[in-house]
C-alpha positions in Angstrom: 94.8 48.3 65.4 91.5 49.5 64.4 88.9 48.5 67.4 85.5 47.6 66.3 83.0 47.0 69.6 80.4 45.8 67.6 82.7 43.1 66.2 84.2 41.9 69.1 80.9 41.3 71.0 79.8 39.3 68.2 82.9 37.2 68.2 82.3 37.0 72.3 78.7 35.8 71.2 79.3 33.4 68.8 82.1 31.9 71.3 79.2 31.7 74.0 77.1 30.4 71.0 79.7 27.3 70.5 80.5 26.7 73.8 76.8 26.3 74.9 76.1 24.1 72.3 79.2 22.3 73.1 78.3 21.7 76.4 74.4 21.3 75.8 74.4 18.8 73.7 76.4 16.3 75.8 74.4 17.2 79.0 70.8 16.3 77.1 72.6 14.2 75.5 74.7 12.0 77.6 73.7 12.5 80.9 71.3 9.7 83.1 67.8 10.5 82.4 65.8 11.7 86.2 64.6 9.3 87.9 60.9 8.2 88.2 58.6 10.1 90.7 57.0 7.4 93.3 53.8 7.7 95.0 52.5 4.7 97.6 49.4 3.0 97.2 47.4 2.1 100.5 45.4 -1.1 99.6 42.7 -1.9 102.4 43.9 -4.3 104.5 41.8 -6.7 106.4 43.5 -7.1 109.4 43.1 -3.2 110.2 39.5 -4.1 110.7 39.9 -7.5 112.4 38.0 -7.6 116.1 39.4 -8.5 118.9 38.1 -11.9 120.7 35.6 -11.6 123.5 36.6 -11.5 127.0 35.4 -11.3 129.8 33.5 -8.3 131.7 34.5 -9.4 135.1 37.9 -9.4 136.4 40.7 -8.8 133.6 41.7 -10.8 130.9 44.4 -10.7 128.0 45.7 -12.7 124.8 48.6 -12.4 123.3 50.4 -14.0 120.3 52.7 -16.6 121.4 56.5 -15.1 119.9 54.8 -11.2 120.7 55.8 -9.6 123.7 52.8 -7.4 123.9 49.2 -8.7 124.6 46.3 -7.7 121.2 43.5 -7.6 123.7 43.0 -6.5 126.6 39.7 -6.0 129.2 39.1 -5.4 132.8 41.1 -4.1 136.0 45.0 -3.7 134.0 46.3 -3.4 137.8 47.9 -5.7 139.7 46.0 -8.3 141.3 46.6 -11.8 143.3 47.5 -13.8 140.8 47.1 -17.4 142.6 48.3 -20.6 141.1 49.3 -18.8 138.5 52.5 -18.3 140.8 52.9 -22.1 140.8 53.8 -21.5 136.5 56.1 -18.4 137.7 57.8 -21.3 139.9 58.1 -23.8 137.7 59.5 -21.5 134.9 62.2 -19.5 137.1 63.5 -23.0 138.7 64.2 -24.7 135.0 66.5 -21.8 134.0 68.4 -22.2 137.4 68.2 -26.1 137.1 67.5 -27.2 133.4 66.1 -30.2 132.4 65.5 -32.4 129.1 62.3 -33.2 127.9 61.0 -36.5 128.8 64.4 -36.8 131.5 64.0 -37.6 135.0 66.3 -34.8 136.3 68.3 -35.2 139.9 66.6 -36.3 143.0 65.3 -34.2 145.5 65.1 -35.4 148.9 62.3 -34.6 151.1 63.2 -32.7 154.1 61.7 -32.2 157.5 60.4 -28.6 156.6 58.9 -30.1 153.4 56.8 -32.7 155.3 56.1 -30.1 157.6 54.5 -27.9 154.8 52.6 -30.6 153.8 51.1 -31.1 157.2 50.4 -27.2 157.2 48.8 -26.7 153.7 46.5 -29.7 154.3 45.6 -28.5 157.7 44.2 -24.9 155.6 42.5 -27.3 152.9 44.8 -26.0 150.3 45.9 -28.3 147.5 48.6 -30.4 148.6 50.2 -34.2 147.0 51.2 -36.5 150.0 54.9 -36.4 150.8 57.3 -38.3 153.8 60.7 -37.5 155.0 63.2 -38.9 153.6 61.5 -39.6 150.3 63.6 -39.3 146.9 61.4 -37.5 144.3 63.2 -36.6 141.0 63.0 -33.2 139.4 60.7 -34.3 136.6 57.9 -35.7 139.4 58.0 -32.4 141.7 57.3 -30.2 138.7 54.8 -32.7 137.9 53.6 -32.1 141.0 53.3 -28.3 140.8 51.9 -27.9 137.2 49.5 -30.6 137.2 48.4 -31.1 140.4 48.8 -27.6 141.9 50.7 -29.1 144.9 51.3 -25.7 147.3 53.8 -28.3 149.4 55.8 -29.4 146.0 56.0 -25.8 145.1 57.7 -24.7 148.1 60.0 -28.2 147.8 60.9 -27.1 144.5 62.0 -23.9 145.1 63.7 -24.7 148.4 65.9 -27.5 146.3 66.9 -24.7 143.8 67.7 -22.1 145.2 68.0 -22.8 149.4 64.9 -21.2 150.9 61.6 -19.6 149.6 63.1 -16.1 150.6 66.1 -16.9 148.4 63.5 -18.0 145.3 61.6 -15.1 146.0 64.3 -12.3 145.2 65.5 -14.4 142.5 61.8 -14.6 141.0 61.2 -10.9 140.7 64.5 -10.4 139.3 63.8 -13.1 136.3 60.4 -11.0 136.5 61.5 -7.8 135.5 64.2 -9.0 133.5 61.7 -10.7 131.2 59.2 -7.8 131.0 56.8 -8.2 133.6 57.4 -5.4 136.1 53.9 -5.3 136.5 53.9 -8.8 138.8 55.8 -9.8 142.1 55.7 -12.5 144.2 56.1 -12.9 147.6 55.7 -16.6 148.1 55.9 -19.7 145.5 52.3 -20.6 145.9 50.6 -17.7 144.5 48.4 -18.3 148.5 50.0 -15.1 149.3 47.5 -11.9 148.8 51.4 -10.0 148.0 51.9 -12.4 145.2 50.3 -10.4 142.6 50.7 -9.4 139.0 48.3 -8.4 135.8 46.5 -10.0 133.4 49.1 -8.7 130.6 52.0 -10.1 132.5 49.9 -13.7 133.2 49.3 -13.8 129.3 53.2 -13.6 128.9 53.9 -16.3 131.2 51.4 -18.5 129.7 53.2 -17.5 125.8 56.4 -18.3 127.8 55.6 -21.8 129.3 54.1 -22.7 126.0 57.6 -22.1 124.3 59.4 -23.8 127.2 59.9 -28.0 125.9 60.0 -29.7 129.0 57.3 -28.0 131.0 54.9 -27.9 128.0 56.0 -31.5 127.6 54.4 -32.1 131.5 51.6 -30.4 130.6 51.1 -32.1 127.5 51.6 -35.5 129.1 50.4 -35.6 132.0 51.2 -38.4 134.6 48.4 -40.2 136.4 51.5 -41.4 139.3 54.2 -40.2 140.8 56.0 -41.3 143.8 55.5 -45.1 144.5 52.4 -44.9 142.6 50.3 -41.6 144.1 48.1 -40.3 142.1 48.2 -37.0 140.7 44.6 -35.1 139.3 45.4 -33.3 136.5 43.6 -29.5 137.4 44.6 -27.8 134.4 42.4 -30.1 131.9 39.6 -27.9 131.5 37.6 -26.8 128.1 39.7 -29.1 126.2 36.2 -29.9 124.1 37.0 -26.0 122.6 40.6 -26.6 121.6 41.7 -25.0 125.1 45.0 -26.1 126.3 44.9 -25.7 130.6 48.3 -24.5 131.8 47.0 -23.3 135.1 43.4 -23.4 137.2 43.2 -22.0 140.8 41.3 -19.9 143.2 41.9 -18.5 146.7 39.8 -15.8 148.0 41.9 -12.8 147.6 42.3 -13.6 143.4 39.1 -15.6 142.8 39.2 -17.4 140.1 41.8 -17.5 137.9 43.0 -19.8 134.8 45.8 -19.4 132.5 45.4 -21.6 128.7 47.0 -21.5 124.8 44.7 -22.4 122.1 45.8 -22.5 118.2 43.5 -21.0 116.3 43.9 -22.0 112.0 45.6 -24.3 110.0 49.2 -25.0 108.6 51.1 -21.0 107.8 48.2 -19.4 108.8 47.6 -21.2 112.4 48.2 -18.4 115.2 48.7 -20.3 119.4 47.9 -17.8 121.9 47.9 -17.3 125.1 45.4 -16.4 127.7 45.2 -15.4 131.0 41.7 -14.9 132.8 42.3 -13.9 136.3 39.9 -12.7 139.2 36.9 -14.6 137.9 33.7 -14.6 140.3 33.1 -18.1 140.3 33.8 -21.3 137.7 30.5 -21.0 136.2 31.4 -17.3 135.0 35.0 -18.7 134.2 33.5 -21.4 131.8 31.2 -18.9 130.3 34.0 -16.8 129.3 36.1 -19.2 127.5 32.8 -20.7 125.6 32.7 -16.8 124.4 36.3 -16.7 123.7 36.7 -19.6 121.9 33.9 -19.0 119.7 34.6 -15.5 118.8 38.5 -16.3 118.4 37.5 -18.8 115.7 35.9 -16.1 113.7 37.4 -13.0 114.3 41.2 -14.8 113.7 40.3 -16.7 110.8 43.3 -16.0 108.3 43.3 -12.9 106.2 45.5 -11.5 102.9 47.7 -8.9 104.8 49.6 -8.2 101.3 47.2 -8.8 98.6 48.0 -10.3 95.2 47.9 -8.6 91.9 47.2 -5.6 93.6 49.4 -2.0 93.5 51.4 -1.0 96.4 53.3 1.8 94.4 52.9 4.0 91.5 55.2 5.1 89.2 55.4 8.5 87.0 58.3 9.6 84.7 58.8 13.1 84.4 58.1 12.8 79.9 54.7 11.3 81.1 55.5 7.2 81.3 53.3 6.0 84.7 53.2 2.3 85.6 52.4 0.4 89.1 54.5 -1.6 90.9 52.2 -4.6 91.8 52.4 -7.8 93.9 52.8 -11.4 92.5 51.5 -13.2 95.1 49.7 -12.6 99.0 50.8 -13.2 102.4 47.7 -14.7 104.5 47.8 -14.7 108.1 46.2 -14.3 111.3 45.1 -10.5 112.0 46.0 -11.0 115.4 49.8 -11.6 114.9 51.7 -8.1 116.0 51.9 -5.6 112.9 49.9 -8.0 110.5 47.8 -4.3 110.7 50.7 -2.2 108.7 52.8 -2.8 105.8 55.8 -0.9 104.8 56.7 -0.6 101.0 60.5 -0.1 99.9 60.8 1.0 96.9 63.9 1.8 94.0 65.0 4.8 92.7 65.3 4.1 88.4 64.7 5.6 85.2 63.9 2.7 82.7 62.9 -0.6 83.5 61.4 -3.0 81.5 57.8 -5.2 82.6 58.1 -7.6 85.4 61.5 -5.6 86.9 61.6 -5.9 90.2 61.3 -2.4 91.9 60.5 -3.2 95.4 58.9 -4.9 98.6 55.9 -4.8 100.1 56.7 -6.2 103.7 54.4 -6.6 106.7 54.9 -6.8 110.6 58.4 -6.5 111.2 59.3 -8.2 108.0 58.9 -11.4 108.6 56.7 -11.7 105.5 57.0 -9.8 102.2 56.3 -9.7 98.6 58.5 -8.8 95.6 56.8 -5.8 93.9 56.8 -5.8 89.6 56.5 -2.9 87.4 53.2 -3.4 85.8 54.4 -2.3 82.2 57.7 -1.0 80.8 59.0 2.6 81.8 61.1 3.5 78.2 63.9 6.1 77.4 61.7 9.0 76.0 63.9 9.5 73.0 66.8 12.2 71.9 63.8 14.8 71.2 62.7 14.5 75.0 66.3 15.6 76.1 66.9 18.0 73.9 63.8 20.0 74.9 63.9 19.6 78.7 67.8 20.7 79.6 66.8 21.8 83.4 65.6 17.9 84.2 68.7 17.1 82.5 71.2 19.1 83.8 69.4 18.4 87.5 69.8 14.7 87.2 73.7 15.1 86.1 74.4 16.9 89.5 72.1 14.1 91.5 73.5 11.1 89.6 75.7 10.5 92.7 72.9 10.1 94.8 71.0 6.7 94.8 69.5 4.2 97.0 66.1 2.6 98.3 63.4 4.6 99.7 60.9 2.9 102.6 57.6 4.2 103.5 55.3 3.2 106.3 51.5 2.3 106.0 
């Protein structure tokens, strides 16, 4: 047979020819168009900006959200300093998880002991605050933690504690325990009372135990009720009832010389979804009169500088969109998420977004979310992203050919503000 090299690399050609353009024409053809390229937006948000409220110079203060675990402002000594009465809340909250009790329920009865008179004797003897007890006397549960929270009684407190657990030193290893297991390694006690220079703690860990005592029924039921007798009609003075002209709820109002002055209180700041309670802890305050001034300051700058704020704004673009054959759209909220700036992460929003191609106006194509995503927004495509056409394809094989080996990869892409 004659061979012809010129004639066999055409036919090889032409096969090459007809194969390519059998395969080429499927691939641009048939295969899913690339996907959109997406670029996130960063809208101003308000609460980036928001201030902190004023506290005070002296001592050390801080607020925290109640539901946060961390406190959003924070001023003076952060170490650990006596802590007072503010044991006396310590006391009360570390007794009701070893002896629960209902709101508004009496609770079991507590007899009163020869070393509970005693301590009576002994803490009136050193002018500290005590309620009037006598041996054999049947106080229920409900009454002595009346007692402690409202009228600060140092002999109640160490009745309390000796009911529940068997001794003060028995409490005492059980109360840094519950301590440490709920965060506040920073505070110890070393006595129920808070009269002990050792019981001490910092004005972070306070403002926790003023968020948890808010959240706790029965004890913020005391607080919020509180009695005017208790034990065959003895009076009680209620010594957290302080500033209540400013929207200040008292949980706790002391002094002793080694922690001054120091005074634990929630207030709710806002209305309805966008009402924020926190908690705050003032500790180591020269005097009452500095004290009051602080919490005028306080109160008035909380009422300005949390006053509710879009932290996801509406109608606005969190994400834009570009198609590789030139489409663009936005995907853009519906509607806004108003809040206090104060609550944790109200600062940063994260925006999760699809992978597509096509989608039509109005698809959804993502969330906008803020804080830990307790709040978020559906995000729409601002106008339709179309199929460029046969005549796109055709002329842009490498896109094409590229999205035919990806097509097996999809799923939703997040990215943090």
């Amino acid at each position: 047979m004659d061979f012809r090299p010129g004639r066999f690399f055409g036919i090889l050609i032409g096969v090459v020819v007809i194969l390519g353009i059998g395969v080429y024409g499927p691939v641009t053809l048939l295969a899913p168009l690339p996907a959109v390229h997406a670029e996130v937006l960063s809208p101003v948000n308000p609460a980036a900006g928001a201030q902190p409220p004023v506290l005070p110079a002296d001592g050390a203060s801080a607020v925290i959200a109640v539901g946060e675990t961390t406190p959003f402002a924070v001023a003076g000594t952060t170490d650990a300093v006596p802590i007072a009465g503010i044991a006396k809340v310590i006391a009360a909250l570390v007794t009701i998880d070893e002896k629960p009790l209902a709101v508004g329920k009496a609770g079991d009865e507590i007899t009163i002991t020869t070393p509970d008179y005693a301590a009576y004797i002994d803490y009136s003897k050193e002018g500290a605050r005590t309620l009037p007890v006598f041996r054999g006397e049947k106080w229920t549960e409900q009454q002595v933690l009346q007692a402690v929270l409202l009228g600060s009684s140092n002999n109640h407190a160490d009745t309390l504690v000796r009911w529940a657990f068997g001794s003060v030193d028995a409490y005492v290893e059980t109360a840094n325990t519950w301590l440490a297991k709920n965060g506040m390694e920073n505070t110890t006690v070393a006595d129920a009372t808070g009269l002990s220079g050792d019981t001490v703690g910092t004005a972070s860990d306070a403002a926790v135990l003023g968020a948890l005592l808010s959240e706790q029924p029965t004890l913020h039921d005391i607080l919020s009720k509180p009695a005017t007798a208790l034990v065959n009609a003895r009076g009680v003075e209620n010594t957290t009832d302080f500033f209540s002209d400013l929207g200040v709820f008292g949980i706790s109002r002391s002094f002793t010389d080694p922690a001054g002055v120091c005074y634990l209180f929630t207030k709710t700041i806002g209305e309805g979804d966008a009402a924020v309670t926190v908690a705050g802890a003032f500790i180591r305050q020269p005097d009452y009169e500095t004290l009051a001034s602080g919490i005028e300051a306080f109160a008035a700058s909380a009422e300005e500088s949390a006053a509710p704020v879009d932290v996801i704004a509406k109608s606005t673009a969190y994400v834009h969109f570009r198609a590789p054959w030139g489409a663009q759209a936005d995907g853009v909220t519906g509607t806004a998420v108003t809040r206090s700036a104060w609550k944790s992460g109200s600062s940063s929003t994260k925006v999760d977004f699809e992978g597509f191609s096509t989608k039509s106006e109005g698809a959804i194509v993502g969330h906008v979310r803020v804080g830990n995503g307790d709040a978020s927004v559906a995000l729409k495509l601002s106008k339709p992203i179309r199929d460029p056409g046969l005549g796109w394809r055709l002329m842009n094989p490498i896109p094409m050919v590229k999205s035919l080996i990806e097509s097996q990869t999809t799923g939703t892409e997040t990215a943090e503000e």
